[in-house]
Rosetta silent file (secondary structure, phi, psi, omega in degrees, C-alpha in Angstrom):
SEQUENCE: XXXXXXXXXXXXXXXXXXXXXXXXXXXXXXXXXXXXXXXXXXXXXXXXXXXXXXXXXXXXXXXXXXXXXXXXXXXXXXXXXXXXXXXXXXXXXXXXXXXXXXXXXXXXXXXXXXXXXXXXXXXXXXXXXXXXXXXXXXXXXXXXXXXXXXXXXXXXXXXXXXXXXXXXXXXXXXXXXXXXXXXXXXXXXXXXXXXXXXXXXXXXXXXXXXXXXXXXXXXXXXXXXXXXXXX
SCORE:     score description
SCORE:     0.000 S_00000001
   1 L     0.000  141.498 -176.738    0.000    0.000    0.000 S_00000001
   2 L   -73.052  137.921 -141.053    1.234    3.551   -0.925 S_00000001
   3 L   -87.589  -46.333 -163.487    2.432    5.255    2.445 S_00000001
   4 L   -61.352  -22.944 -160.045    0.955    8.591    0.327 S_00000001
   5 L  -136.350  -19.440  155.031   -2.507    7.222    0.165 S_00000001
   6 L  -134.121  160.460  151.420   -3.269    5.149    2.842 S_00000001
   7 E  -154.081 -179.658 -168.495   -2.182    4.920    6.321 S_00000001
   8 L   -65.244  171.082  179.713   -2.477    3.063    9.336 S_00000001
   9 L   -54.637  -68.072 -150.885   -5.810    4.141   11.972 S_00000001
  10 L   -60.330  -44.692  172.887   -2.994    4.921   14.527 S_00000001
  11 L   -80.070  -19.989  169.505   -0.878    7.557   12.390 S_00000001
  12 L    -6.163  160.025  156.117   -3.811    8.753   10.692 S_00000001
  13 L  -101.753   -2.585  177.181   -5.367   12.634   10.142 S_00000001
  14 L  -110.263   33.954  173.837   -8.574   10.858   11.227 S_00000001
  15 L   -60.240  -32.878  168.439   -7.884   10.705   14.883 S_00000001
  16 L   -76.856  122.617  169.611  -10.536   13.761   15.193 S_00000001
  17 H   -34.769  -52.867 -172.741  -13.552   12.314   14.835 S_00000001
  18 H   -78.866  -17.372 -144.943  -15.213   15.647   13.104 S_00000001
  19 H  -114.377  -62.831  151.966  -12.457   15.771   10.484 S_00000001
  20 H   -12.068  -64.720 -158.892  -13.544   12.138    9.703 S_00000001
  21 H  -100.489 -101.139  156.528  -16.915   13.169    8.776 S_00000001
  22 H    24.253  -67.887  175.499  -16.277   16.299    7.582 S_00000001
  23 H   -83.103   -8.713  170.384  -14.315   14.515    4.745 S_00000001
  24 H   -67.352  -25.092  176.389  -16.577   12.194    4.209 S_00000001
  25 H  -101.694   29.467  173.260  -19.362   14.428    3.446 S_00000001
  26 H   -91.854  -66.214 -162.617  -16.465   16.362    1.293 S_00000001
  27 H   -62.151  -36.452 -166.255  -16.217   12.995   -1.136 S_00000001
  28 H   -73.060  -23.233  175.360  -19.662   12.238   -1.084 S_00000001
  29 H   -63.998  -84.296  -82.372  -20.622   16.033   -2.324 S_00000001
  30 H  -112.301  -38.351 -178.759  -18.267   15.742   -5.070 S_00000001
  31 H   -67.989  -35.213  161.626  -19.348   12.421   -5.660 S_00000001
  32 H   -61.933  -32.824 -178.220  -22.998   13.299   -5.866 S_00000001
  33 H   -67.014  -49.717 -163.216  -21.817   16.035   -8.317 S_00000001
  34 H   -66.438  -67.429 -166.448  -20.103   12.926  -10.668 S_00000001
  35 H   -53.581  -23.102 -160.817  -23.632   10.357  -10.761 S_00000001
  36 H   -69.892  -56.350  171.774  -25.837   14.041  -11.344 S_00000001
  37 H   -11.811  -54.435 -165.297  -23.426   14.407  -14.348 S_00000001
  38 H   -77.823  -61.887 -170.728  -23.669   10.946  -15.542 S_00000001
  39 H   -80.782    6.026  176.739  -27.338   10.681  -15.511 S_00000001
  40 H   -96.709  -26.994  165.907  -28.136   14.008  -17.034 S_00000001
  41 H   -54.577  -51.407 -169.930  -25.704   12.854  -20.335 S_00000001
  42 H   -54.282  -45.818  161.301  -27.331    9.453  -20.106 S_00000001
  43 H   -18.496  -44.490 -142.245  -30.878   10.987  -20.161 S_00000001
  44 H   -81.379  -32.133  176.611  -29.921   12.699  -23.536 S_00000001
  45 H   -75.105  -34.752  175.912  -29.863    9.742  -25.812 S_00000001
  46 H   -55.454  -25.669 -168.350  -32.732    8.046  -23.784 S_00000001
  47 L  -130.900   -2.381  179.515  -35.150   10.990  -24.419 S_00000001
  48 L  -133.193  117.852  163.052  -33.716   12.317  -28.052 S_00000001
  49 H   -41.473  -58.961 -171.657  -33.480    9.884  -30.933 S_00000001
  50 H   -39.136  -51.035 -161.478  -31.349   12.211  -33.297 S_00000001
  51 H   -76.323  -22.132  165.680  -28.698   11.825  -30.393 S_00000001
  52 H   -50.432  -47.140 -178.909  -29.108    8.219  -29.769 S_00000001
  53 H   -69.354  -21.326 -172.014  -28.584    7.424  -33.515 S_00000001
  54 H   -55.724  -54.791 -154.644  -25.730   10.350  -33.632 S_00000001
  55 H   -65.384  -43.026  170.485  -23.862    8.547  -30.599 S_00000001
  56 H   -57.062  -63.835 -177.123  -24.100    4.908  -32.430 S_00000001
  57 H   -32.360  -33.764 -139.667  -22.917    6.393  -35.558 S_00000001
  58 L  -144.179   99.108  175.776  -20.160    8.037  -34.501 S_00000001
  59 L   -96.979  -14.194  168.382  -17.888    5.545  -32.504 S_00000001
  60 H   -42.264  -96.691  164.976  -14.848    7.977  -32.910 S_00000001
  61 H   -37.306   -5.591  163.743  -15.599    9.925  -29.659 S_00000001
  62 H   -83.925  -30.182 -159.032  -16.490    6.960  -27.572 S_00000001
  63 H   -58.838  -75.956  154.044  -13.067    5.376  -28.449 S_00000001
  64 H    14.967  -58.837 -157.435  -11.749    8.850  -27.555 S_00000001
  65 H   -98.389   -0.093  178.893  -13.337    9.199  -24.344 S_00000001
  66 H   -85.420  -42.760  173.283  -12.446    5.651  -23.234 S_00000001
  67 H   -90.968    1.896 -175.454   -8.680    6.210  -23.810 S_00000001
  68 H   -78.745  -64.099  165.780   -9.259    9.601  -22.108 S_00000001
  69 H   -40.762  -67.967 -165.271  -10.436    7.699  -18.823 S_00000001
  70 H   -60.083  -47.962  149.624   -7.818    5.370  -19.186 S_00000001
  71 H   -54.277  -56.421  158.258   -4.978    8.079  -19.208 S_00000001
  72 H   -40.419  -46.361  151.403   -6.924   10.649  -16.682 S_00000001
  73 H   -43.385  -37.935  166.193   -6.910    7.242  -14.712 S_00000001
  74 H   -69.332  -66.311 -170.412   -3.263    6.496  -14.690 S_00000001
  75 H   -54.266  -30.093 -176.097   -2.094    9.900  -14.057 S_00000001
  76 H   -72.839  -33.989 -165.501   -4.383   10.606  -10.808 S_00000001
  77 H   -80.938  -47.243  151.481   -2.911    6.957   -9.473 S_00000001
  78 H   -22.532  -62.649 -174.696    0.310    7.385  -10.588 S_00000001
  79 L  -123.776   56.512  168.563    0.910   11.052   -9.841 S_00000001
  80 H   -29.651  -36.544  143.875   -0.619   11.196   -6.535 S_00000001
  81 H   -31.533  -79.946 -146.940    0.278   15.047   -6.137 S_00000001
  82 H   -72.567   -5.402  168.015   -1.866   15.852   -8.854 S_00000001
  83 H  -109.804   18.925 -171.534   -5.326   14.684   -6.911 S_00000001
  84 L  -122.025  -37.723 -143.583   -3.976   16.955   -4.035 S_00000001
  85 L   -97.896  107.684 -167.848   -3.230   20.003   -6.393 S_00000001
  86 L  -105.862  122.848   32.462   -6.433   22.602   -6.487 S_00000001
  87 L  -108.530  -10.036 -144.257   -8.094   23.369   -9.433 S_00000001
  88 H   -67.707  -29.357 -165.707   -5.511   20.580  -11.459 S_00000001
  89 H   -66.893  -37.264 -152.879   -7.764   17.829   -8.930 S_00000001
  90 H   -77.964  -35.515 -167.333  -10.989   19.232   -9.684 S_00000001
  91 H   -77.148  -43.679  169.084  -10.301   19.460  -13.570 S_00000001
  92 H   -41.911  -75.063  161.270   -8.863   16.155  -13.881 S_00000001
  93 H   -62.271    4.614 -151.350  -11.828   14.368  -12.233 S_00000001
  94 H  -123.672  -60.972 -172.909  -14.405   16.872  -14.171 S_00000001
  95 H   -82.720  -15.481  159.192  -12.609   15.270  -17.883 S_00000001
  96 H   -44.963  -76.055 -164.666  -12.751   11.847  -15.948 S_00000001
  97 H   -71.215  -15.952  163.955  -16.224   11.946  -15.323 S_00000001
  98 H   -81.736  -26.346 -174.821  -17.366   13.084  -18.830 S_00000001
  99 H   -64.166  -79.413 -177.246  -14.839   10.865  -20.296 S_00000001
 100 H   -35.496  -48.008 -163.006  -16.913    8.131  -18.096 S_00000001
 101 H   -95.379   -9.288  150.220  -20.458    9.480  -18.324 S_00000001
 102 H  -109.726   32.733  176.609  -20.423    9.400  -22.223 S_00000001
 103 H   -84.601  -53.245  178.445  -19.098    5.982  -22.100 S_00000001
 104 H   -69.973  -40.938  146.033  -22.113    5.176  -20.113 S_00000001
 105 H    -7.867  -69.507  179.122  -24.280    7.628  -22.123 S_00000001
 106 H   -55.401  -67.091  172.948  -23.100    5.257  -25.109 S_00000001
 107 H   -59.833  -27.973 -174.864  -24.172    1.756  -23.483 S_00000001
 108 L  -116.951   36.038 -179.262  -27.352    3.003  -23.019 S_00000001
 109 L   -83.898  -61.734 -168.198  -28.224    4.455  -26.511 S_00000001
 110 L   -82.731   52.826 -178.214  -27.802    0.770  -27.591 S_00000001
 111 L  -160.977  160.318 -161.690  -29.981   -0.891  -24.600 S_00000001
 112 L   -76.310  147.926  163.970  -33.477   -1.251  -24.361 S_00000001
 113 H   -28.397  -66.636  178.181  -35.170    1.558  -22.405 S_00000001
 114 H   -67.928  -30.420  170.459  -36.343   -0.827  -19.453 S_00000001
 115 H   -68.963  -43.355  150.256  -32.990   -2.560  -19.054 S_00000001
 116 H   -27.942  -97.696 -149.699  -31.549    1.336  -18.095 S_00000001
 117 H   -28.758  -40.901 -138.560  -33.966    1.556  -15.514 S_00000001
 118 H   -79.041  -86.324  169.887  -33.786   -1.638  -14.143 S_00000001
 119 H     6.866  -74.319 -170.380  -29.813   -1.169  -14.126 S_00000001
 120 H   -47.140  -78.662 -155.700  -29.965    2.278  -12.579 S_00000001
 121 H   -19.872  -63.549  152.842  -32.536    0.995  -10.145 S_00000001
 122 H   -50.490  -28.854  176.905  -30.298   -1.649   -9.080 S_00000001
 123 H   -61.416  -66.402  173.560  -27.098    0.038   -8.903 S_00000001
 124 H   -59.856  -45.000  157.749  -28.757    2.312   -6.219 S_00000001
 125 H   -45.784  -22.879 -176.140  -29.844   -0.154   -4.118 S_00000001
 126 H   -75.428  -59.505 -160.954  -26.752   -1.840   -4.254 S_00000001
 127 H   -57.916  -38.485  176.281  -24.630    1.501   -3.335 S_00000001
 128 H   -66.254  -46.947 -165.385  -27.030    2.086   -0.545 S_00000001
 129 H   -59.844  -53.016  170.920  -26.989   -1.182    1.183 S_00000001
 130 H   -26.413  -56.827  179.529  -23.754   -0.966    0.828 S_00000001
 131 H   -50.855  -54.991 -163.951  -23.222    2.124    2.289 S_00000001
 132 H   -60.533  -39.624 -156.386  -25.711    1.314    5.605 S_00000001
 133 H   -78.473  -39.556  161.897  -23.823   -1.967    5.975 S_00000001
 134 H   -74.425   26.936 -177.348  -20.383    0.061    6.207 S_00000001
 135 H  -132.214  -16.332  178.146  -21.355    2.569    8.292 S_00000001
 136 H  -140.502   19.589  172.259  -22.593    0.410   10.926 S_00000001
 137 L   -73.376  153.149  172.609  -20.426   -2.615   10.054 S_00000001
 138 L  -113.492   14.196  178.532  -17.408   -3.508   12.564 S_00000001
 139 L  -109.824  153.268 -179.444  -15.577   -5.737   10.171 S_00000001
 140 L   -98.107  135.222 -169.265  -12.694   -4.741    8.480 S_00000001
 141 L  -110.500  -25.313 -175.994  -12.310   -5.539    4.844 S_00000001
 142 H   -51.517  -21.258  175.330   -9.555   -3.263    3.815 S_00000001
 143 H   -59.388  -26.142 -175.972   -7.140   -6.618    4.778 S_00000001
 144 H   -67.012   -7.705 -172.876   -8.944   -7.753    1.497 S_00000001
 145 H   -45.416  -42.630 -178.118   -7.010   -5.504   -1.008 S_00000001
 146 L   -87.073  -32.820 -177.197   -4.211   -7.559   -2.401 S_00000001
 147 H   -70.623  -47.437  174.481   -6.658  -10.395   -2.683 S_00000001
 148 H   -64.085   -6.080 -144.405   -9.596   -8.412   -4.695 S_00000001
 149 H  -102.748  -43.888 -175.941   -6.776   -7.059   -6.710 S_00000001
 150 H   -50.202  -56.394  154.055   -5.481  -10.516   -7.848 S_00000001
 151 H   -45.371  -37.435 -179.565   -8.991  -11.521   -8.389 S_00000001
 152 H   -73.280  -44.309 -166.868   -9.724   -8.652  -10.330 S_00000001
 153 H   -84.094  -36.900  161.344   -6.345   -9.198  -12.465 S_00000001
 154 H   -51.784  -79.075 -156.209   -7.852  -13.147  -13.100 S_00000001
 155 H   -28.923  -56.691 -170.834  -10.863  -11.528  -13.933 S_00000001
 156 H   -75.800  -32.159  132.667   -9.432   -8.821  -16.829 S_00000001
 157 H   -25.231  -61.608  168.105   -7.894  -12.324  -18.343 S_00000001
 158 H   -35.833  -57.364 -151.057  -11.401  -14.286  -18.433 S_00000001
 159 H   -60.203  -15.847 -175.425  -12.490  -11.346  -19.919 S_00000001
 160 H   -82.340  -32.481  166.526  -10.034  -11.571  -22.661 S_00000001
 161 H   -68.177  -58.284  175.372  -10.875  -15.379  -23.298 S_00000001
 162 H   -35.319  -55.367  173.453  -14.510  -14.792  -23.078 S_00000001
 163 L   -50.924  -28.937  175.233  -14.232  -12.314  -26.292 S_00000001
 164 L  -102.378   46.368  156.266  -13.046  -14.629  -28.596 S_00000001
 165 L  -137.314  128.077 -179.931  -15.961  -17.169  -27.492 S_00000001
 166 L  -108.492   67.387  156.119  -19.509  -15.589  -28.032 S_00000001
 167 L   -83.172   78.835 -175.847  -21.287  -17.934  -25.342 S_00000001
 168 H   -18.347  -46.875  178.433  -24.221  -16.031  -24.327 S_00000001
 169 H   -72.975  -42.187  174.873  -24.410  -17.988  -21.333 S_00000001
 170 H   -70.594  -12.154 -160.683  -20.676  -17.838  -20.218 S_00000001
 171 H   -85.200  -42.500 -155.396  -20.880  -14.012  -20.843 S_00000001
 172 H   -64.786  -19.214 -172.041  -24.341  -13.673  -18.427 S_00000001
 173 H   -87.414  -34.054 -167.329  -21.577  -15.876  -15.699 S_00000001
 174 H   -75.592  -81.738 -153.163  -18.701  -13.285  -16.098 S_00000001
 175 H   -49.911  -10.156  149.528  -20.867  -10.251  -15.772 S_00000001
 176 H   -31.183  -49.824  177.179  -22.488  -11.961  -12.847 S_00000001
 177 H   -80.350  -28.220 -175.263  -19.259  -12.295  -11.304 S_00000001
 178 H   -88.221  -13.556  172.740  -18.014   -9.228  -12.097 S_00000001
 179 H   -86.016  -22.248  173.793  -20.997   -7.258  -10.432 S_00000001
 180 H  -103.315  -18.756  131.241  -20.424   -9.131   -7.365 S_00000001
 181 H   -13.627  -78.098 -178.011  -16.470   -8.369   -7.698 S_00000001
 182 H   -96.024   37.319  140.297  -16.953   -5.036   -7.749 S_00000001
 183 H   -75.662  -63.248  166.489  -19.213   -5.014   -4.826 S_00000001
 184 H   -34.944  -73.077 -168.723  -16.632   -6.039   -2.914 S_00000001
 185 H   -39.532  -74.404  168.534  -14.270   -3.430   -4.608 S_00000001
 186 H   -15.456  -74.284 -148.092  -17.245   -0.928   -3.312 S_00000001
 187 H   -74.408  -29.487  169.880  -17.165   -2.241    0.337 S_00000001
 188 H   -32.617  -95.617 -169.564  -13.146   -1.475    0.072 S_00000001
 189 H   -49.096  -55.733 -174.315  -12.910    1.643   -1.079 S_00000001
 190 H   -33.390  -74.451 -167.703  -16.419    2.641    1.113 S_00000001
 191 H   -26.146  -43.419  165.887  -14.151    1.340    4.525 S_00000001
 192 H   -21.566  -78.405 -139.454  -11.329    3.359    2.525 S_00000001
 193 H   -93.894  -39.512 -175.167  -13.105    6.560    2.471 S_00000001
 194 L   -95.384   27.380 -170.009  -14.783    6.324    5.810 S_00000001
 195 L    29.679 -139.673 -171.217  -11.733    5.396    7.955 S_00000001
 196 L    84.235  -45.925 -157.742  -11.550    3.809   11.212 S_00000001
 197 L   -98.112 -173.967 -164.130  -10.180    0.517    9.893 S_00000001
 198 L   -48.849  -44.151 -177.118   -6.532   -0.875    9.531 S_00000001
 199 L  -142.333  134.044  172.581   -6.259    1.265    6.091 S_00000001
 200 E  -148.176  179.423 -168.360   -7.692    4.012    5.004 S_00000001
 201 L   -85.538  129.398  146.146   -7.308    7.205    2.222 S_00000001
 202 L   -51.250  145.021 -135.863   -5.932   10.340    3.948 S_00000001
 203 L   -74.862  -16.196  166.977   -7.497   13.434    5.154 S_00000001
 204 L  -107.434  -16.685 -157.823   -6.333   15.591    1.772 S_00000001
 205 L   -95.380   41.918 -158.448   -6.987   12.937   -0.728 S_00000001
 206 H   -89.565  -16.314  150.235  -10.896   13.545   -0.952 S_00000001
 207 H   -27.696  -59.090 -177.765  -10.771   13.903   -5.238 S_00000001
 208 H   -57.079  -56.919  153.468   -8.908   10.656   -4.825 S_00000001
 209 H   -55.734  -10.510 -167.767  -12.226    9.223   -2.976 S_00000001
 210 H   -95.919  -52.848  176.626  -14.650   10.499   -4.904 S_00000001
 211 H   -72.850  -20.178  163.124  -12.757    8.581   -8.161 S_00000001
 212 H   -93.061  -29.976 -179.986  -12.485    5.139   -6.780 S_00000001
 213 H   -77.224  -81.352 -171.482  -16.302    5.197   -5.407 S_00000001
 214 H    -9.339  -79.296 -164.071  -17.425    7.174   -8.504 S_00000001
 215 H   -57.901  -39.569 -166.118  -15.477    4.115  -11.029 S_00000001
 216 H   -70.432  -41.482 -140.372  -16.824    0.750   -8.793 S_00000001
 217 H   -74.271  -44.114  175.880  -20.395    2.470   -8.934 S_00000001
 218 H   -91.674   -7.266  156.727  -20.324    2.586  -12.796 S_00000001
 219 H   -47.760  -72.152  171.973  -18.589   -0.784  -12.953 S_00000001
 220 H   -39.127  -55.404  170.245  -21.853   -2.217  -11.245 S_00000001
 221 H   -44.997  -76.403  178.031  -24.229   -0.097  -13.670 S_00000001
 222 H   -22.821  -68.186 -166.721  -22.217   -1.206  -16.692 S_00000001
 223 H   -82.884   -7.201  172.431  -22.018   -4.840  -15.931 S_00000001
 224 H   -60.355  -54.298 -165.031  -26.037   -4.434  -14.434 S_00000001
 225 H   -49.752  -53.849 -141.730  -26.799   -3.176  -17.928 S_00000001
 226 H   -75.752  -11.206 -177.208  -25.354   -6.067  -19.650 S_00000001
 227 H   -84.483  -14.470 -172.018  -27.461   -8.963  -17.373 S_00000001
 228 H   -98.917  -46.241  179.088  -30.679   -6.797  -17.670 S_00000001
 229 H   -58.883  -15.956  178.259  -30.067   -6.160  -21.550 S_00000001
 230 L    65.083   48.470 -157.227  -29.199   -9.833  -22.116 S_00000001
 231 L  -127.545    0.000    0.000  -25.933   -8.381  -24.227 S_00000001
């Protein structure tokens, strides 16, 4: 674990209690800002044809905004400074989350109407329960990190096998798996953000929380979509 980005309870900035909370309802505003974001792009194809057919058509910008993430992803993990650095944090996550929300945008121009909802629907419930159970949970999960991570790195292999086999059925098992995978990932990062436990993110690093909850939460949509869309 990076000394910069997590640290033990006992050396912590969240021995005050209020400072704790305080940042927590810092990442969750910001984070609340990223999902408003997301679902007023997604809305546009959902409620306008022209842009639904535009956004199929025109696969250049998703490609775009996908390798956009994926750099804007590296550099905040990478260059840890740089989610610390005000406005560079704020901007960075701002082209993140559009990079992200017309990726999602994109998924649901080509999904059935009802499969959205259902998705969305689910997603929140999941994020909540989530939340309630790690807010009034005493077990610590953060010991789980190197283990989800491994799992996670098996996963992004399957996924690579899976592509060259078009088994409807094996695909409906990965994204199964992969929705409850990045539950887990959720219940991490949540423990993460809301300290207390063995490891958690530090007391400047609330950009840096807002982008790991923000990315499991549209992991779950994403792979949500594809079991309610049958895709």
């Amino acid at each position: 674990m990076s000394e910069g980005l997590l640290g033990y309870n006992g050396d912590s900035k969240f021995y005050d209690a209020q400072d704790r909370l305080n940042f927590v309802r810092k990442v969750y505003s910001i984070l609340g800002v990223q999902i408003l974001i997301t679902s007023l792009i997604t809305l546009i194809p959902m409620t306008n044809d022209h842009a639904k057919i535009w956004m199929q058509d025109n696969y250049g910008l998703l490609i775009a905004c996908c390798i956009g993430a994926i750099v804007i992803s590296c550099a905040m993990i990478c260059f840890l400074p740089l989610t610390r650095m005000v406005p560079y944090n704020y901007v960075m996550l701002l082209l993140f989350t559009l990079c992200e929300s017309y990726l999602v945008a994109s998924c649901a121009a080509v999904s059935d109407e009802s499969a959205v909802i259902c998705a969305a629907f689910s997603t929140a419930v999941i994020v909540l329960g989530i939340t309630v159970f790690v807010w009034f949970s005493k077990v610590d999960f953060t010991f789980l990190g190197p283990i989800i991570l491994i799992i996670g790195l098996q996963m992004c292999m399957l996924s690579i096998f899976i592509f060259f086999f078009h088994f409807k059925a094996l695909k409906m098992v990965y994204c199964s798996l992969a929705v409850i995978l990045f539950c887990f990932y959720l219940i991490f990062d949540t423990q993460l953000v809301m300290g207390g436990r063995r490891y958690q993110v530090e007391v400047d690093d609330y950009i840096l929380g807002a982008f790991i909850l923000y990315t499991d939460i549209i992991m779950i949509f994403l792979y949500l979509l594809r079991l309610f869309g049958g895709r």
